[in-house]
N, C-alpha and C positions, 0 to 999 in steps of 0.2 A: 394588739393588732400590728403594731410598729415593729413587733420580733419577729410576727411572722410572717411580715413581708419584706424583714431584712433576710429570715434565714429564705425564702423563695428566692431572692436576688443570690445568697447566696450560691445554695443549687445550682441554678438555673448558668450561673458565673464559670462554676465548675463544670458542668453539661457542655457547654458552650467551649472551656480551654480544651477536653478530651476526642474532642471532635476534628477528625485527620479528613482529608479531600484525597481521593484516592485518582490519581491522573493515569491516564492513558493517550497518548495524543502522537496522532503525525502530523509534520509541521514537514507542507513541499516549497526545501528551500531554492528550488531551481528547476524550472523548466514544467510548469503546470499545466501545458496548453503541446502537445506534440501532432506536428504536421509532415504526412507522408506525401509529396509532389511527383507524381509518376510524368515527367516529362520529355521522357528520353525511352528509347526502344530499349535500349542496357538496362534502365528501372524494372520497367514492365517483365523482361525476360528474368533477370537476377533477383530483383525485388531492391527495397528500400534498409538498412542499419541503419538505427539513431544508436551511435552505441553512446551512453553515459546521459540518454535526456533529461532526465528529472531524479534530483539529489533530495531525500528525505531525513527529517533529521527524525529520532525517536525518543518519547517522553516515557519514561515509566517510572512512579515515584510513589514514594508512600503506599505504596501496598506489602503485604508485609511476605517477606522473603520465605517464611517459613510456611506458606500455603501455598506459595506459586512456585511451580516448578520450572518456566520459562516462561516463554512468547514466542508469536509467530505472525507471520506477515498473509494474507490472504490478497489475489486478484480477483476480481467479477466486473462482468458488467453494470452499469446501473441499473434498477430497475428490470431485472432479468430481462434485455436485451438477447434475443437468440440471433440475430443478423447486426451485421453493420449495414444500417441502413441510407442511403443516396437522395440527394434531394430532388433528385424524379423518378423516385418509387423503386429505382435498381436494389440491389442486396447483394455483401458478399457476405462471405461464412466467417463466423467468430475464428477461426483456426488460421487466417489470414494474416493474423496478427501474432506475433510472441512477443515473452516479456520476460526480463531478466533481470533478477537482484543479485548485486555483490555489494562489495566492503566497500563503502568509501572511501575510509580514512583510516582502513586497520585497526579498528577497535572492537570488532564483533570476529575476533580471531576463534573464539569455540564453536562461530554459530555454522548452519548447517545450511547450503545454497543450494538447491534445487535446480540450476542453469533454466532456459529459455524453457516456459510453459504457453501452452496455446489459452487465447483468451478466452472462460468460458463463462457459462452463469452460473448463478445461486449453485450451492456455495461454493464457490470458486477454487482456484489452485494454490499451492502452496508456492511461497517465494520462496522464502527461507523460515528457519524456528532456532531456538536457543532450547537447550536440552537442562539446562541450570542458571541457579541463581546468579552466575558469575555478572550477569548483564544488568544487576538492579543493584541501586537507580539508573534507569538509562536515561542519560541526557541528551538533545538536540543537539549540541554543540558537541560533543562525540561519537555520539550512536547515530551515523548515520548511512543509509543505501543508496547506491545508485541503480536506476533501473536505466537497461539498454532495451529498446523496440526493435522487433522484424517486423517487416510486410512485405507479404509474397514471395520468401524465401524457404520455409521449409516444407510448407505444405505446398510449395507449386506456384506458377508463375502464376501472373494474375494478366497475362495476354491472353484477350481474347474477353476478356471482361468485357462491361458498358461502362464509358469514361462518363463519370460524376462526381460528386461532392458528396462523398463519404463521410459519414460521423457517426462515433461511437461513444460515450463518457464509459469513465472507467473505476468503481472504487478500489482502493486498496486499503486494506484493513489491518487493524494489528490486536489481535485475540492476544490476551494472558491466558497460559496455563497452567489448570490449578491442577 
């Protein structure tokens, strides 16, 4: 009884060392909360640039290089949101909004940037994608994007709107490709 519940420890020892945690993770190092203040006739008519809002770092580890072919970044709304909704009932159009991913630190020199996408839902727009393994492991502390905001710049002013308290959550996503 004693050997067979040394060699089940044993197993079980082994089972336990071979076993890898496969990460995938964004981690928003800067600027998680973006606020568009249309205060001025110039906002309204031009619209609103956040350029460089929120800085994300990217995690991609332990997964193994020879099934994945890359990654890529996705936008959507939460919860398949189709308006930006006002907190007295007004609504403007998802399209009001764009969103843009670049390099922020020069480290995803292969990857491929898609410039300013309109926000949309399920399943959402491309940011950017890496076309090869050159990106894995990708670490937070080098892989990382910055995303710049429009509002009411390309699809059209937003004069003439109903002035409210706008909100939208936003996910962004990072898909492996296998």
């Amino acid at each position: 009884m004693t050997r067979l519940t040394l060699l089940f420890i044993f197993i079980l020892s082994n089972i336990i060392g071979v076993a890898q945690d496969n990460v995938a993770r964004l981690t928003v190092l800067i600027g998680s909360h973006i606020e568009f203040n249309f205060n001025t006739l110039d906002n309204y008519n031009n619209g609103i640039r956040i350029e460089d809002g929120t800085t994300i770092g990217i995690t991609m580890s332990e997964i193994s290089p020879a099934i994945l072919t890359g990654w890529h970044i996705d936008v959507q709304t939460f919860m398949g949101e189709v308006t930006i909704n006002g907190s007295g009932g007004n609504t403007l159009p998802l399209n009001a909004i764009q969103i843009e991913a670049t390099d922020a630190n020069g480290n995803l020199a292969t990857a491929t940037f898609t410039g300013l996408q309109d926000l949309s839902v399920a399943p959402g727009v491309l940011l950017m994608s890496t076309i090869d393994s050159a990106h894995l492991p990708a670490d937070a502390n080098t892989h990382q994007i910055d995303l710049t905001y429009e509002c009411g710049i390309a699809n059209g002013s937003l004069l003439g709107q109903v002035a409210d308290y706008y909100t939208v959550n936003v996910e962004i996503i990072l898909i492996p490709d296998f």
